[in-house]
C-alpha positions in Angstrom: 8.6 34.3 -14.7 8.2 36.8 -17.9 4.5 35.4 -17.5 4.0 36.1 -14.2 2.5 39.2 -12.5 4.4 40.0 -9.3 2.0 41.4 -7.3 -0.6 38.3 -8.0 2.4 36.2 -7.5 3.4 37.8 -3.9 -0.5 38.1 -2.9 -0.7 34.2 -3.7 2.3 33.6 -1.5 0.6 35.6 1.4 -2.8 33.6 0.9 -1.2 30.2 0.9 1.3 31.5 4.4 -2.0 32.3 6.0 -3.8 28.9 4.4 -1.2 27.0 6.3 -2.3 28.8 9.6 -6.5 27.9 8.8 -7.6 26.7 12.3 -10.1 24.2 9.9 -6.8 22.6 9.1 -4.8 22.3 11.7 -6.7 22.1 14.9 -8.4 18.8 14.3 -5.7 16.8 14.3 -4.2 17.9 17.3 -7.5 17.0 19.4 -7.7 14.0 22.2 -9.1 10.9 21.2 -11.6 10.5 23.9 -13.4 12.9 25.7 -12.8 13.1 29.4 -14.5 11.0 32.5 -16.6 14.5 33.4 -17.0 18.3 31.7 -14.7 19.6 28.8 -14.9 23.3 29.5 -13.4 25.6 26.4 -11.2 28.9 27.4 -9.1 31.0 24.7 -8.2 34.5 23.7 -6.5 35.9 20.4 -7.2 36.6 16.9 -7.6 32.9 15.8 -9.4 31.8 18.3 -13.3 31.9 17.5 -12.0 30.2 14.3 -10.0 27.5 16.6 -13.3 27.3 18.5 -15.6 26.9 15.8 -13.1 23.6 14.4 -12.7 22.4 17.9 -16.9 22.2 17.8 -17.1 20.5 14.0 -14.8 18.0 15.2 -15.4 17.2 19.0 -18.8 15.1 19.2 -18.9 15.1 22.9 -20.5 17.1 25.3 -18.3 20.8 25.3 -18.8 24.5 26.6 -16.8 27.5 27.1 -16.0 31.0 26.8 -13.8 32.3 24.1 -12.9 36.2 23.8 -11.7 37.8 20.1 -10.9 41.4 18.8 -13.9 43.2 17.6 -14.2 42.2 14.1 -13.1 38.3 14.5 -16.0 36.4 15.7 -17.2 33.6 14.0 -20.9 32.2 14.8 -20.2 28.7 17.2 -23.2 26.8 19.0 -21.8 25.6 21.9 -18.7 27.7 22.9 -19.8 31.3 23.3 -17.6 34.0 21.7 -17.2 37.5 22.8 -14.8 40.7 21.5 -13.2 43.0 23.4 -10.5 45.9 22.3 -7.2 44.9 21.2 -4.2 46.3 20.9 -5.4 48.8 24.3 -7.6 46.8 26.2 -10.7 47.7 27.6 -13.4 46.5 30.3 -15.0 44.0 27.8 -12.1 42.0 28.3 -11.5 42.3 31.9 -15.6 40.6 32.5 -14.3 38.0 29.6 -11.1 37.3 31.8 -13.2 37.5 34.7 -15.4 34.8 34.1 -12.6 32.3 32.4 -11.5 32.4 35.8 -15.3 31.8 37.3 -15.6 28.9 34.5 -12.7 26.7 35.3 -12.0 26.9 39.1 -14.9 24.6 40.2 -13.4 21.9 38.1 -11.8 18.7 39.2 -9.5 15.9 38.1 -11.8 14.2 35.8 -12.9 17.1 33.6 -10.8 19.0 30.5 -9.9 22.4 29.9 -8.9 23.0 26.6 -7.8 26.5 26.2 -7.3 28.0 22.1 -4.6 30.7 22.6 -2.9 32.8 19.8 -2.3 36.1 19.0 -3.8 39.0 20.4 -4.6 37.1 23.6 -2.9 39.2 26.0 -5.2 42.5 25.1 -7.8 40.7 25.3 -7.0 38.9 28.9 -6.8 42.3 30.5 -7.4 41.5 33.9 -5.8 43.9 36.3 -4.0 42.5 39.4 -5.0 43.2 43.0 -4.6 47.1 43.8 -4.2 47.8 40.4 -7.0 49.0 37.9 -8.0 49.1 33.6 -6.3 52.2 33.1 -3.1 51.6 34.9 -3.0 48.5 32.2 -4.1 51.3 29.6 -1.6 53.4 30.4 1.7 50.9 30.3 0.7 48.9 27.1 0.3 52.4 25.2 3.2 53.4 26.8 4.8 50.1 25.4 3.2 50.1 22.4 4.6 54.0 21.4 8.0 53.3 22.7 8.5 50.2 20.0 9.2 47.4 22.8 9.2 43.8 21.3 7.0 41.5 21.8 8.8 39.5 24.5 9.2 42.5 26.2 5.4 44.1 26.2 4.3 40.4 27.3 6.8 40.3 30.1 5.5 43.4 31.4 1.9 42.5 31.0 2.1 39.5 32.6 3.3 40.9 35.9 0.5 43.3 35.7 -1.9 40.5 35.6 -4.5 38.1 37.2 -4.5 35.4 34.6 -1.8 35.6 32.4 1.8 34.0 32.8 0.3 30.7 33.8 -2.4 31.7 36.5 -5.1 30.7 34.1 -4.1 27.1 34.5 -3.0 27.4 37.8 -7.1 28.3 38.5 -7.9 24.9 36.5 -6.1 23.0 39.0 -6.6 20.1 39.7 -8.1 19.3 35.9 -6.0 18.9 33.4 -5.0 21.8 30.4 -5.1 21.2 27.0 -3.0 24.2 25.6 -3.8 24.4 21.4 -1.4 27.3 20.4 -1.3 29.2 16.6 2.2 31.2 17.4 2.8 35.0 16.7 5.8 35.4 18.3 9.4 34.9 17.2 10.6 32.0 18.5 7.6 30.4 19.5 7.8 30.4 23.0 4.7 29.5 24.6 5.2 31.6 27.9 5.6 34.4 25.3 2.3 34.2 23.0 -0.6 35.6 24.6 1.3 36.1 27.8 0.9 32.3 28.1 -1.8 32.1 30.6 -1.5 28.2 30.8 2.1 27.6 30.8 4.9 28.2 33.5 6.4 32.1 33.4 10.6 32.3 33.3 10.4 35.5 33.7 10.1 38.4 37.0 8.7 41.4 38.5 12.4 42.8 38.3 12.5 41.4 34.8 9.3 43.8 33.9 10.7 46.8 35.9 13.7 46.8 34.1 12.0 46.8 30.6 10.1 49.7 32.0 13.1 51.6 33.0 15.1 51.0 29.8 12.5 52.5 27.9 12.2 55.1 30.0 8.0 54.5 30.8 6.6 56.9 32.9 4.6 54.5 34.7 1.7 55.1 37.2 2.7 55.0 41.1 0.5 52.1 42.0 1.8 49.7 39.0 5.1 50.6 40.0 4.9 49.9 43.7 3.1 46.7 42.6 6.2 45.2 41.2 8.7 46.4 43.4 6.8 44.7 46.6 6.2 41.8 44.3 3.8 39.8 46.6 2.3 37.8 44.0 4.7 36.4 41.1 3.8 34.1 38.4 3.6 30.6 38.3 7.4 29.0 38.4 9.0 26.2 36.2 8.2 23.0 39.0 5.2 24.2 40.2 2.3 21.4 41.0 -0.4 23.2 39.6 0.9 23.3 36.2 1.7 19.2 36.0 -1.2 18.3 34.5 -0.4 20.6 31.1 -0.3 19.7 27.5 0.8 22.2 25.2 0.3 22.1 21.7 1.6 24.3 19.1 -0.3 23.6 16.1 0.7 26.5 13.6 3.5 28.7 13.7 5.5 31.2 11.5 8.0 28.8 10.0 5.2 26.8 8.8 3.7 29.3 7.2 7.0 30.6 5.4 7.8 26.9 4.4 4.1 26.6 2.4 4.8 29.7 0.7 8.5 28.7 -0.5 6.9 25.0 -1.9 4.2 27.3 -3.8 7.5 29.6 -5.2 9.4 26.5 -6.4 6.1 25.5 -7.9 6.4 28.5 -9.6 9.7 28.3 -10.8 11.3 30.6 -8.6 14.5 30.0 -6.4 13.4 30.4 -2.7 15.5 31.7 0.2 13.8 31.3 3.6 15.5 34.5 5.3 14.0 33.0 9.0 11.0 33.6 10.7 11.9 35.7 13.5 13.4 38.9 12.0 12.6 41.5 14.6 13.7 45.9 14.9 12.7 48.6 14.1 10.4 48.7 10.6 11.9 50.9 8.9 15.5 49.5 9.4 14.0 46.1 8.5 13.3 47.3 5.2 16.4 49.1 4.4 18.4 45.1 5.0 16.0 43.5 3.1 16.6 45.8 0.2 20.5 45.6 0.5 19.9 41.6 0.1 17.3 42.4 -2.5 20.0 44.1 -4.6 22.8 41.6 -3.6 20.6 39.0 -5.6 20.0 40.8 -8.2 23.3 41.9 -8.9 25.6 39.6 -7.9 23.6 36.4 -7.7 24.0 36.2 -4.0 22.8 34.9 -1.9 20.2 33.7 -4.2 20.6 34.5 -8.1 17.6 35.8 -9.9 14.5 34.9 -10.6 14.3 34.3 -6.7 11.6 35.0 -4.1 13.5 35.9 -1.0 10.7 35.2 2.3 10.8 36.0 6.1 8.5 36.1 8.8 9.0 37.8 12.5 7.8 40.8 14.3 9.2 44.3 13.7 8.4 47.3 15.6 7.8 51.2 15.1 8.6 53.9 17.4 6.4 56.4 16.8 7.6 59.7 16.1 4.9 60.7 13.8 0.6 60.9 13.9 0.8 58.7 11.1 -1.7 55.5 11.2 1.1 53.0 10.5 1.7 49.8 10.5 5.0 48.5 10.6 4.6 46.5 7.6 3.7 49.6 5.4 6.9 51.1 7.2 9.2 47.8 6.5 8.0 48.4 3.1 8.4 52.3 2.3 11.8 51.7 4.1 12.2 49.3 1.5 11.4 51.3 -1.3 13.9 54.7 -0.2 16.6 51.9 0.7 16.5 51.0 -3.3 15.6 54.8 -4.4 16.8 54.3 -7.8 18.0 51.0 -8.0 15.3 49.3 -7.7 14.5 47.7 -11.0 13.4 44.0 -11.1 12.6 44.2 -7.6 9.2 43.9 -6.2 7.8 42.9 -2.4 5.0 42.4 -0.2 4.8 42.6 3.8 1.4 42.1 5.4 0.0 40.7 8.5 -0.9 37.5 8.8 -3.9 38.7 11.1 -5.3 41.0 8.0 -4.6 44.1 9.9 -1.5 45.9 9.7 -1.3 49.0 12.5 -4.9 51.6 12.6 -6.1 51.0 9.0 -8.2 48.4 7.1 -5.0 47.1 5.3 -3.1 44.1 5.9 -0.2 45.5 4.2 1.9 47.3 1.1 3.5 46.6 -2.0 6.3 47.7 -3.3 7.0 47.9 -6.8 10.0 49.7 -8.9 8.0 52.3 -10.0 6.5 53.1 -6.7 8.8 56.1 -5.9 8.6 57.6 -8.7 4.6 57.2 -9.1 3.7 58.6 -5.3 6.1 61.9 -6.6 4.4 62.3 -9.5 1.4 62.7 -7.4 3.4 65.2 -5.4 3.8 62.3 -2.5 7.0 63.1 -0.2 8.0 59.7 1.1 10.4 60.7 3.5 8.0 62.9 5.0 5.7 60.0 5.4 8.1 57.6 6.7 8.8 60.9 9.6 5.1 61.0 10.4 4.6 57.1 10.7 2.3 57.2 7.6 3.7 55.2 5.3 0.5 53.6 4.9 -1.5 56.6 3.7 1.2 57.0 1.1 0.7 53.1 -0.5 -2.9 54.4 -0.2 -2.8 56.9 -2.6 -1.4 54.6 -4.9 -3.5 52.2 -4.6 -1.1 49.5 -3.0 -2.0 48.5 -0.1 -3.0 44.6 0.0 -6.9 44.5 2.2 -8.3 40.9 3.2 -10.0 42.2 6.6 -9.3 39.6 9.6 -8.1 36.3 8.6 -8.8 35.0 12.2 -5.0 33.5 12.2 -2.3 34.9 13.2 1.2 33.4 12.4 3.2 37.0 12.7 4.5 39.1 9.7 4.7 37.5 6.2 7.4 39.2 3.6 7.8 38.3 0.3 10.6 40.0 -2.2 10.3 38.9 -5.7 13.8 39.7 -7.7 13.4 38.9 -11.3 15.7 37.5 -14.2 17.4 39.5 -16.7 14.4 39.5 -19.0 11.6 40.0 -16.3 13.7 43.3 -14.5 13.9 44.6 -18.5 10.0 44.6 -19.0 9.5 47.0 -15.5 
């Protein structure tokens, strides 16, 4: 441990979490054996999901085709499937044609061809196609809406999928009669698949009163037409039980939890004690932060509930609500949380919380660092980070001092990844 350099040692941890998640890896063994009787057509949306598509091609010899739609940014160059971007996180009319034509692409089939649809992250942005009577910008509106207003996940997808033509299992529902291969990389707590990417291919749970009352507890203006749309109600998703979903098979072939338990087998490797905090620690940023400093110093100072050296890890999805014009993300805000929750106690201590994706809220930074200095360096450069934790900007503070951790798009996506180092006796003298 007096060897090590903790920020090396929490970037490695991030790099071998999102390693875990490499499509390369995990998507070929989770292919059929045999190609179907007639077509394989290829659908998918989200942040891994060129990468998903350009494994699926290196390791499928048989005849393929398809349509897969990215954020700008995450393409990867595939021969037979073709890849578009649209917006994400507000969606925009590149992917309402890319949903459109999913749709187009798989309803002609029949019982003797394959879909095979690459879902992650990221997905339900990009599948932005509005339901009858509704248009682009009444989606607009509600996910910004959702989006300032720091709903969850579960929440924001619920909402979206009512406001939807191919989301919450209609995708599949088009395929019908054909079977649907579902290949899943999770960014959701829990891992639910009628959660991640609004799972167009699995059955929806969830109601048109289920979205209205998200809407009203967070008090969302929303536009007249969206919400007459989910009062009447006339067209609700596919049910648990219903036919057209029978011929499913879902596959989750990376998730969070995977991702954390790679990263504690490299910190053993490194000598460190490892504490798996779980991997769907959800709220608001800032609040995140302040707990995981108050465990931080529990470690450090009384040995529980890990003693020292220890890596402490956790995966999940916080949210901000903004307040501020800052550029975020909520990692940077987990982490400057972090740092005032220590303020000057925060010897030994040191932590990382990035994206998975690469891209953590409006910037090109996957994340911050915190180290025990860091307070005292961004006021010596007449920083106020209280101020920038009011304005959302924590990021543009671990800016200035050069701590932000920037990979650009990993084209994965297994949620948040935290790190917090706490170091022995010796290590937390040397700080």
């Amino acid at each position: 441990m007096t060897s090590t350099d903790p920020r090396a040692l929490l970037e490695s941890l991030f790099h071998t979490a999102v390693a875990a998640a490499d499509p390369e890896r995990v998507v070929p063994p989770a292919l059929p054996t045999t190609p179907p009787a007639g077509r394989t057509v290829v659908v998918g949306a989200g942040k891994a999901s060129a990468s998903m598509a350009r494994a699926l091609e290196r390791h499928w010899p048989h005849p393929l085709e398809g349509l897969v739609v990215v954020p700008d940014g995450h393409a990867v160059p595939c021969r037979r499937i073709e890849i578009v971007e649209a917006a994400h996180p507000v969606p925009d009319a590149r992917g309402v044609a890319a949903a459109r034509r999913m749709l187009d692409l798989v309803r002609p089939l029949g019982a003797d061809d394959l879909v095979i649809a690459l879902i992650s992250g990221g997905g339900s942005a990009l599948l932005t196609l509005p339901a009858a009577g509704l248009t682009l910008e009444d989606k607009r509106a509600v996910n910004r809406a959702l989006l300032a207003a720091g709903a969850t996940i579960h929440e924001m997808n619920c909402v979206r999928k009512h406001l939807s033509a191919i989301k919450g299992g209609r995708l599949a529902a088009a395929a019908h009669p054909a079977p649907v291969l579902t290949l899943a990389v999770s960014d959701v707590p829990g891992d639910d698949p009628a959660v991640i990417a609004s799972g167009p291919t699995v059955a929806d749970p969830t109601s048109c009163a289920d979205a209205l009352a998200i809407l009203d507890h967070h008090a969302i203006p929303v536009p007249a037409r969206v919400r007459a749309h989910l009062e009447a109600c006339r067209d609700e998703t596919p049910k648990p039980g219903d036919p057209r979903l029978a011929r499913g098979d879902y596959r989750l072939v990376a998730r969070p939890l995977g991702s954390l338990r790679a990263a504690a087998r490299a910190a053993e490797a490194a000598g460190l004690r490892t504490l798996v905090l779980g991997d769907a620690l959800e709220g608001e940023a800032r609040e995140l932060g302040r707990v995981l400093a108050g465990i931080a110093r529990g470690c450090r100072d009384h040995g529980l509930p890990a003693s020292p050296p220890c890596v402490l890890l956790s995966g999940g999805e916080a949210t901000v609500t903004v307040r501020g014009r800052g550029r975020g993300g909520r990692n940077s805000e987990c982490m400057l949380g972090f740092a005032l929750a220590l303020a000057g106690a925060a010897e030994g201590i040191w932590a990382l919380a990035a994206d998975t994706d690469g891209i953590d809220g409006r910037g090109g930074a996957a994340g911050a660092f915190v180290a025990p200095d860091t307070l005292k360096r961004a006021r010596a450069r007449g920083l106020d980070p209280r101020a920038h934790l009011a304005d959302n900007d924590a990021l543009g503070l671990f800016e200035a001092l050069g701590d932000v951790l920037v990979t650009g798009p990993t084209r994965t996506n297994v949620n948040d990844f935290r790190a917090v180092l706490v170091a022995d006796a010796v290590a937390a003298g040397g700080s």
